[in-house]
N, C-alpha and C positions, 0 to 999 in steps of 0.2 A: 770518560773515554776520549773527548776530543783533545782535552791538552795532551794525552798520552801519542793520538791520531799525530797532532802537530807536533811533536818530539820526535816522531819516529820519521816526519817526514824531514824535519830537521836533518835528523842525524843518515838520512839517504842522502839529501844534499851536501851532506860534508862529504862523504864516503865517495859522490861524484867529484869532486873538486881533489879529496887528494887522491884519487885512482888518475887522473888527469895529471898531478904532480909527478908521478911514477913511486908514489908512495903506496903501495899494492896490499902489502900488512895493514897499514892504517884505516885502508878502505873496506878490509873485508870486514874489520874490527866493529867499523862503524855500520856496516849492512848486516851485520849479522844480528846486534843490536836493535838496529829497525826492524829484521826479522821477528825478534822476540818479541817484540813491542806492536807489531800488527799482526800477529797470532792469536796475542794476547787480547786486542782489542776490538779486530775485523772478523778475527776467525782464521783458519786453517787455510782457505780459500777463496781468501779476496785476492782482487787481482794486485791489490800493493804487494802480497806477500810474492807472488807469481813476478810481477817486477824485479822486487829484489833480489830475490835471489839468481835472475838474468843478469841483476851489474854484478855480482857477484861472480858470474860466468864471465861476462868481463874482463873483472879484478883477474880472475884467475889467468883470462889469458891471454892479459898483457904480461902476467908473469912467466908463461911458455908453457904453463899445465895446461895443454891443449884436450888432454884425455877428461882431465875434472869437468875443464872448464865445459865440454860438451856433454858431460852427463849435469852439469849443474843448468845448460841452457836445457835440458829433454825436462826436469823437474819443474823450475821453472815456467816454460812453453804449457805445461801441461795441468799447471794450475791457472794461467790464465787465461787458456782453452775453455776450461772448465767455470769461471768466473767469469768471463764478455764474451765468450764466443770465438769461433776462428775469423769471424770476417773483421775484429776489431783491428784497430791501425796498429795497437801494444805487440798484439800477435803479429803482425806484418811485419814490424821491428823487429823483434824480437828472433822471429827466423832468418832474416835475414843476417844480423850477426852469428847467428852460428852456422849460419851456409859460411862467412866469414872465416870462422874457429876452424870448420871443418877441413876447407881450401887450405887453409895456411899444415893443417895435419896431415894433409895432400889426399883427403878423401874429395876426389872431385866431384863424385855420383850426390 
């Protein structure tokens, strides 16, 4: 399980760098992959998998799926709620870009 752990973190790090490119295909490609890969080896609900699928939210909405991109940050948010807690710094992050998504969707509440 850890070389799989280290792959999957691998392959979040690529996914950060070309979601940074404005390569957005390429990034979900590669988080989705990590996805699979720390489901598989964390569980359902560790907080990697709750991460990911947040840059994922991300990916999405640098690409202007404002709508995905905030149901993919509530999924997300809500696994790693559920995995460290609301008072962790991830969660703090992690709402805070989709107050981000939200603003920019013109939900200002």
């Amino acid at each position: 399980p850890e070389r799989n752990v280290t792959e999957g973190r691998f392959l979040k790090s690529m996914a950060i760098a070309y979601s940074k490119q404005d390569r957005q295909e390429d990034a979900l490609a590669f988080l989705d992959k990590a996805r699979r890969i720390f489901r598989k080896t964390l569980g359902r609900e560790c907080a990697e998998v709750g991460l990911v699928v947040c840059n994922m939210a991300t990916a999405l909405k640098r690409q202007g799926k404002l709508e995905a991109a905030n149901e993919k940050y509530e999924e997300g948010l809500a696994i790693q709620r559920r995995a460290v807690g609301d008072e962790h710094p991830c969660v703090a992050h992690s709402l805070y870009n989709m107050a981000l998504c939200k603003e920019k969707a013109g939900d200002v509440e």
